[in-house]
C-alpha positions in Angstrom: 25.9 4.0 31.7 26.7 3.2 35.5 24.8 1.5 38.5 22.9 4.1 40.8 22.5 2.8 44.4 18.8 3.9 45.2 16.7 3.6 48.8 14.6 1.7 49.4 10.7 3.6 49.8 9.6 2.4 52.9 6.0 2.0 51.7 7.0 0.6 48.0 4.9 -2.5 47.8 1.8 -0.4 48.6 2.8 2.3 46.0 2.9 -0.3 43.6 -0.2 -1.8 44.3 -1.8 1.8 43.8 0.1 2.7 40.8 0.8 -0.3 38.6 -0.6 -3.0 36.7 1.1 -6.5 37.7 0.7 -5.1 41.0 1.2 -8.8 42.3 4.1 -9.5 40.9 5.5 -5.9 41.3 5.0 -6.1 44.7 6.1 -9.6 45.6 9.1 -9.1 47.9 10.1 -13.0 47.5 10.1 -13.2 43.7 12.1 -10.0 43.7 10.7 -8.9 40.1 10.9 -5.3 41.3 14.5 -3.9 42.0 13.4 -2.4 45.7 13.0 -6.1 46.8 16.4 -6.4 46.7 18.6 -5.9 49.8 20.5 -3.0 48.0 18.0 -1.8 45.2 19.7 0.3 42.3 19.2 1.9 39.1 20.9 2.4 35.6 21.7 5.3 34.5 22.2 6.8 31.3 23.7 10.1 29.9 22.1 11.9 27.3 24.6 11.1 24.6 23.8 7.2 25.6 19.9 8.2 25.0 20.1 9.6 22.1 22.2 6.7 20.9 19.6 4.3 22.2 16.9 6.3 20.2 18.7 6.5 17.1 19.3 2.9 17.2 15.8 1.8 17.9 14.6 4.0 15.0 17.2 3.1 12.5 16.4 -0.9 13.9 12.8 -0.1 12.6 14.1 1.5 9.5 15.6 -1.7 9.1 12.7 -4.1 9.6 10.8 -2.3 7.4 13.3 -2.3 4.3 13.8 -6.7 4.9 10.2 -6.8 5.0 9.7 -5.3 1.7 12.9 -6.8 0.5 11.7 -10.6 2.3 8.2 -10.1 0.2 9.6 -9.6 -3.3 10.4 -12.2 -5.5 13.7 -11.1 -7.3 13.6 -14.5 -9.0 10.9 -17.0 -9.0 10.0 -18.5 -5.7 12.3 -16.5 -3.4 9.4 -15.3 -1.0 8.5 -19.1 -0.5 11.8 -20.0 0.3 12.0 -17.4 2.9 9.3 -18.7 4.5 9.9 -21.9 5.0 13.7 -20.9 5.9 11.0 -19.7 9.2 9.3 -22.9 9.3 6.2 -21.1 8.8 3.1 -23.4 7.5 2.6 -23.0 4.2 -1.0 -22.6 4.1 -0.3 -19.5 5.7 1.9 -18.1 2.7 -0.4 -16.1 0.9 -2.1 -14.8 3.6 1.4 -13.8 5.7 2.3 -11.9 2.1 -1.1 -10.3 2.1 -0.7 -8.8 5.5 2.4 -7.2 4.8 1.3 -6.1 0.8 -2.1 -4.8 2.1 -3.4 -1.1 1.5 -6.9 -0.8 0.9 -9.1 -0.3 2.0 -6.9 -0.1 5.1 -3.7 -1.5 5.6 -2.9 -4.1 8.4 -1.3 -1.8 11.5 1.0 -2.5 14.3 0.6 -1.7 17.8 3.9 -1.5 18.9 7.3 -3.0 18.7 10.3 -3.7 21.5 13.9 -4.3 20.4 16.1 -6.5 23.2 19.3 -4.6 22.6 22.7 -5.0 24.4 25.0 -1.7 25.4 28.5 -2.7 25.7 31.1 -1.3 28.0 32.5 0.7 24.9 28.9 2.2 24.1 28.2 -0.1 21.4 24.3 -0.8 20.9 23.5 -4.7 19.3 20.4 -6.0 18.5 19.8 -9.5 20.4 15.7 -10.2 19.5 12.7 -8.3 18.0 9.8 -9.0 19.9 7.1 -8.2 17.4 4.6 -10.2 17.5 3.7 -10.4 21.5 5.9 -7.8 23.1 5.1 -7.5 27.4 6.9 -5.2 29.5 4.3 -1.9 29.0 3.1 -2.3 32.5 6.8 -2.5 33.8 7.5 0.2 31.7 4.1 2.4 32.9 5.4 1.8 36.6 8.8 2.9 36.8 7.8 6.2 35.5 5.7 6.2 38.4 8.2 5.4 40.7 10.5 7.8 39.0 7.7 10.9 40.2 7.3 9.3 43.6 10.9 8.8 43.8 11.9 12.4 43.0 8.8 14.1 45.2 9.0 12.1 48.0 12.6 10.4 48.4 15.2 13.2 47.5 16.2 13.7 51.2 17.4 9.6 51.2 21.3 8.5 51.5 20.4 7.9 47.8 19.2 10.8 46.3 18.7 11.1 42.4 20.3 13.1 40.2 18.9 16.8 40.3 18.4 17.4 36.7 17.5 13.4 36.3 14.9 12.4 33.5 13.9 9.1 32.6 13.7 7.8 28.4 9.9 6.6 28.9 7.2 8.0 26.5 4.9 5.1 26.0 2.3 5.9 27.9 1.9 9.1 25.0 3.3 7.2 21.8 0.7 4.2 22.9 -2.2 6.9 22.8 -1.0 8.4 19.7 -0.8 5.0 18.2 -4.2 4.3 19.7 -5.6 7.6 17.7 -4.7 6.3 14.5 -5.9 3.1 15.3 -9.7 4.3 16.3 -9.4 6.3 12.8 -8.7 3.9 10.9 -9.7 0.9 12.0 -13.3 2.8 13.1 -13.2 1.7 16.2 -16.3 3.0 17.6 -17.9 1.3 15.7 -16.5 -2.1 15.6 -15.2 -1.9 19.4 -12.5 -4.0 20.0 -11.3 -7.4 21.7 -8.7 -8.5 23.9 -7.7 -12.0 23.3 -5.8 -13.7 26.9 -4.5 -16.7 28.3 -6.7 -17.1 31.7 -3.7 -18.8 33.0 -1.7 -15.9 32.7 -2.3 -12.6 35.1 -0.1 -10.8 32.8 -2.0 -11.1 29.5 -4.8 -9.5 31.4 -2.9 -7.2 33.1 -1.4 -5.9 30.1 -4.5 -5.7 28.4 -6.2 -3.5 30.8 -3.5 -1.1 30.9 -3.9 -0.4 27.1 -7.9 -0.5 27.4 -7.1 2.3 30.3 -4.9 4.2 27.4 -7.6 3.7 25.2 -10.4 5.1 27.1 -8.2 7.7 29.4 -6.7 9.0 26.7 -8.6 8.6 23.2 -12.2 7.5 23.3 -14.0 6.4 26.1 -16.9 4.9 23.6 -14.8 2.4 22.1 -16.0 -1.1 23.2 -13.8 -2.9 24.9 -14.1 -6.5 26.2 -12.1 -9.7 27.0 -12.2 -12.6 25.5 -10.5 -16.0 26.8 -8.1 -18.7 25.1 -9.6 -21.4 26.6 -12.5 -20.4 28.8 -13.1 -18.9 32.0 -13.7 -21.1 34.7 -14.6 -20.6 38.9 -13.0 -22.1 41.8 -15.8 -25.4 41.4 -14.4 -25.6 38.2 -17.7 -24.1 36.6 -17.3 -21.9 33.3 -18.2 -18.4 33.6 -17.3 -17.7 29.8 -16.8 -19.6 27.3 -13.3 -19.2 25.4 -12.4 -17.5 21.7 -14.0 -19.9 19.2 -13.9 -20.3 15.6 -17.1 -20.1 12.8 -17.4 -22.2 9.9 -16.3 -18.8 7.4 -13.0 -18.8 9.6 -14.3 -15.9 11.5 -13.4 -16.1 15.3 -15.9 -15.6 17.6 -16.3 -14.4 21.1 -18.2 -16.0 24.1 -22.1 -14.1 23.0 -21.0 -16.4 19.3 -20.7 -12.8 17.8 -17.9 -12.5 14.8 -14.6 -10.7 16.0 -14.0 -7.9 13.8 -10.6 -6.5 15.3 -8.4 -8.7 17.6 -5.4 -8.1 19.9 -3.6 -11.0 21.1 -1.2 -11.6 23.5 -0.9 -15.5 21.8 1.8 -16.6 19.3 1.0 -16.9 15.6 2.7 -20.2 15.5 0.7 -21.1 18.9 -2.7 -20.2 16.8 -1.5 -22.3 13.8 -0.5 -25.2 15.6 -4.0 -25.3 17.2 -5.9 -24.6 14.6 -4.3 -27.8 13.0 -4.7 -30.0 15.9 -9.0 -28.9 14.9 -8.5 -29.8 11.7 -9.2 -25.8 10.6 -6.2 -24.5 9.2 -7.6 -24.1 5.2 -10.7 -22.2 6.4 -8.7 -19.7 9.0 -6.2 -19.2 6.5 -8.2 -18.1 3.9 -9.7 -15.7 6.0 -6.5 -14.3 7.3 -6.1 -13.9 3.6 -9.1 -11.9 3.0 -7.9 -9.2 5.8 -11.4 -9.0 7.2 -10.6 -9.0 10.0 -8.1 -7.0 12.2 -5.5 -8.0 14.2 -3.0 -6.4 16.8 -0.2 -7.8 16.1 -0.6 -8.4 12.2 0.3 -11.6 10.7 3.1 -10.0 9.2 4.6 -9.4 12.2 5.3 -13.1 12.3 8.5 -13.2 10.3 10.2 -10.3 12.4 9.7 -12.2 15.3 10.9 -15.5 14.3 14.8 -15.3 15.3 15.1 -16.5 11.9 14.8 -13.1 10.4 18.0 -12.3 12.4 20.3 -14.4 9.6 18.1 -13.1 7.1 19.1 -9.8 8.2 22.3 -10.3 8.7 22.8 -11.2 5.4 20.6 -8.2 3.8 22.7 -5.3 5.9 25.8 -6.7 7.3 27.0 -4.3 4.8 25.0 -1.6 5.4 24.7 1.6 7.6 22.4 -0.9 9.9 25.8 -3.6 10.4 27.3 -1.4 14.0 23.7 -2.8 15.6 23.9 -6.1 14.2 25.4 -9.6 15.3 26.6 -12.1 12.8 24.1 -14.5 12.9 23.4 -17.8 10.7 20.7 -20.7 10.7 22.0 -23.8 12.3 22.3 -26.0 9.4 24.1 -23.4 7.2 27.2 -25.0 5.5 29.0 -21.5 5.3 32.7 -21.1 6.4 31.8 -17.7 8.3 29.0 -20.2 10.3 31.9 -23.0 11.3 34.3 -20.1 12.5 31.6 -18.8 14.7 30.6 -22.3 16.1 34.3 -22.9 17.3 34.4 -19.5 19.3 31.6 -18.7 22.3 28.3 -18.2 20.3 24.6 -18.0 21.3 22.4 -20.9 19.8 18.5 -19.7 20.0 15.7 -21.4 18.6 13.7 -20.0 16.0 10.4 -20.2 17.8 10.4 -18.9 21.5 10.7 -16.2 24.1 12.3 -15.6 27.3 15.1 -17.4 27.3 13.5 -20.6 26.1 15.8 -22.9 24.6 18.6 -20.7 24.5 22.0 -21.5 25.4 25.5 -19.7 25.0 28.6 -22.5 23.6 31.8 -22.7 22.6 33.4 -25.5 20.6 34.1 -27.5 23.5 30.4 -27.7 24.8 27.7 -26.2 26.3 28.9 -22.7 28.9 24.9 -22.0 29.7 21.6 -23.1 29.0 18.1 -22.9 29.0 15.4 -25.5 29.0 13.6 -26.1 26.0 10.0 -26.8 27.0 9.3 -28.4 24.0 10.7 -25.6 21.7 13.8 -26.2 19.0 12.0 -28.5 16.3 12.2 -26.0 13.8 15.4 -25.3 14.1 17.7 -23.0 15.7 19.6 -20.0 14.6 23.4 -19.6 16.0 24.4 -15.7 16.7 27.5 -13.8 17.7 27.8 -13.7 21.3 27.8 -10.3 23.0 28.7 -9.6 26.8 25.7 -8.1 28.9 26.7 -4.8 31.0 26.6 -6.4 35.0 25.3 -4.5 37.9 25.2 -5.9 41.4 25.8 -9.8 39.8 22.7 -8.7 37.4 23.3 -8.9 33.9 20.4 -6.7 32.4 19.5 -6.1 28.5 17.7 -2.7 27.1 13.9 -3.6 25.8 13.5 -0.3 23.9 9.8 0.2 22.6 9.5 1.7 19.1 5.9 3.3 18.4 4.8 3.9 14.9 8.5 4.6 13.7 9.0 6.1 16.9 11.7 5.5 19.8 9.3 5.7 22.5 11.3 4.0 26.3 12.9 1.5 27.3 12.8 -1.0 30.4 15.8 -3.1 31.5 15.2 -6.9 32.8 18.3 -8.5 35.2 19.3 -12.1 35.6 21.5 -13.3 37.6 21.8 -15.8 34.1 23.5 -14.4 31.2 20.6 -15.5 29.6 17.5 -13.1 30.5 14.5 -15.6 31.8 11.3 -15.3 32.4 11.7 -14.7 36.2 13.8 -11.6 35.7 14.7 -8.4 37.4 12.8 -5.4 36.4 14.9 -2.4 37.4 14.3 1.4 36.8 16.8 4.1 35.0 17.4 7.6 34.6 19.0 10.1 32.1 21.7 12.5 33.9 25.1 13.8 33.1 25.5 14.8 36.3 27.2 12.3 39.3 
């Protein structure tokens, strides 16, 4: 793993505004989201060894997940599942339906999408585990785009002070493992008949950017008669401040709706389960949504199950399930908060990570020590249900970047990876996206 210096493509922002999804962003010299808007753009790059290790760790992470989640949903005495859950904070009128999700098989059982582990590659070549984000993972468009560049890059750059590698590759198969996931989706789920909706937040370009990348997977590479169509959190609304669509709605059997009143049969979401629960009791509808969740009538990408694995929660569950396990080399002691344990106190006093159980890019987070506060993050309202407190892990720095590994996991699969860069050792939201390659060659 070492920093590649890479040129800068003369005509970059327009390649990316032909080739990628978040195009605005991408291309957006002053929010420098994309590596080439840097002064002195670069690249990781890893050896072969270091992908496969990456692979086998996403795949064994997912081995992983799957063994707590059967473990998490089995009483071995009385009660145990409940406790678990409300170890997450979840609401319990959610209980039985979270436990259904995860139980389901028939007629068909509740599917995932996809999955991306944050993971950390030390100095020494060690891989840890940092988050799971299950439930509303982004990143496939970043992902989808520095392949692209890498083809541009390699046709079109090669005779630049900053050539790649000639026998360079790139770890990126989502595109293919999103299609093949697709495929068993439109099986199973019957697709072409039902047609499917993409739930997003009209505030946020990247829930619709992200969405019509996978409809393009869907209908590019699958089944162009699937029906496809966006639906709205909260409405759709013109520059007079007129609405053009109405937003997702909910019926009186707990059905939601779209904007034609017509009953959602399959769902994705780019919107929190917690943010849908806490909504839906602000209405005053959480009994009649919850016992339709329960019912599995309807479909949803992600499943509710996917809930626990993305509540950092899970991460001191885990810990406690495998930390002596073949799992334990990609896993950091971790411990709710309010646990009384010794092992918890020790790790308080030395430089720790404290992380709120509910919350994503870097919300809420900070890195201590005993003595105080070394970073932080602010909390935008997140941290009442607790936080977790984790073993702290140095980040691999490039160019006064630290950058993490979001390695997707498809069906079982290791299927890419895209690093993000903050100046912050804590990743934020307005990040660094920057590209990699595979060589063993200098």
């Amino acid at each position: 793993m070492k920093v590649l210096k890479i040129a800068c493509r003369k005509d970059w922002q327009a390649h990316v505004r032909e080739n990628a999804y978040q195009s605005e962003v991408l291309s957006d010299a002053q929010q420098k989201y994309w590596v080439e808007a840097l002064p002195q753009p670069f690249a990781i790059q890893f050896t072969t060894a270091e992908e496969t290790a990456i692979a086998t760790a996403t795949e064994m992470l997912w081995e992983m997940c799957v063994k707590f989640l059967d473990w998490f949903f089995t009483d071995q005495t009385p009660g145990d599942v409940h406790q678990r859950l409300a170890q997450l904070k979840i609401p319990q009128a959610y209980w039985s339906a979270i436990q259904a999700s995860w139980e389901r098989t028939g007629p068909i059982e509740d599917l995932s999408l996809y999955t991306r582990f944050d993971l950390a590659m030390t100095e020494d070549g060690q891989i840890k585990l940092l988050e799971i984000n299950g439930e509303t993972p982004l990143l496939g468009a970043e992902t989808v785009y520095q392949w692209n560049w890498y083809v541009d890059y390699k046709l079109n750059h090669q005779d630049s002070a900053h050539p790649l590698p000639s026998d360079a590759s790139q770890f990126n198969q989502f595109w293919e493992q999103t299609a093949g996931q697709w495929r068993r989706l439109v099986e199973d789920y019957e697709l072409e008949k039902t047609g499917i909706s993409f739930l997003v937040d009209e505030k946020l370009e990247e829930d619709l950017e992200m969405a019509m990348q996978l409809i393009q997977i869907l209908h590019d590479e699958v089944n162009p008669n699937v029906h496809a169509q966006i639906v709205y959190l909260r409405g759709l609304r013109d520059e007079s401040d007129q609405e053009v669509q109405r937003g997702i709605g909910l019926d009186e059997a707990g059905y939601f709706i779209d904007h034609f009143n017509e009953r959602i049969p399959v769902l994705w979401k780019m919107y929190d389960w917690s943010d849908i629960q806490n909504d839906m009791a602000n209405d005053g509808t959480t009994a009649v949504l919850a016992r339709h969740l329960e019912l599995g009538e309807t479909k949803f990408l992600e499943p509710l199950w996917k809930q626990v694995i993305s509540n950092k929660g899970a991460m001191a569950l885990m810990w406690q399930q495998f930390k002596n396990s073949d799992y334990r080399p990609y896993l950091l002691e971790t411990y709710f908060q309010d646990d009384f344990a010794v092992e918890n106190t020790r790790l308080q006093l030395d430089i720790h990570v404290r992380k709120p159980l509910i919350g994503m890019e870097g919300v809420g987070i900070s890195i201590e020590s005993g003595m105080g506060s070394l970073d932080q993050r602010d909390t935008l309202g997140y941290g009442g249900e607790g936080y977790i407190i984790q073993e702290y892990v140095e980040l691999p720095q490039a160019l006064g970047y630290h950058y993490m590994i979001g390695s997707w996991c498809i069906d079982g699969t290791a299927s890419g990876i895209i690093l993000r860069g903050d100046t912050s050792k804590i990743t934020g939201r307005h990040c660094l996206i920057i590209p990699h390659i595979v060589s063993d060659h200098d």
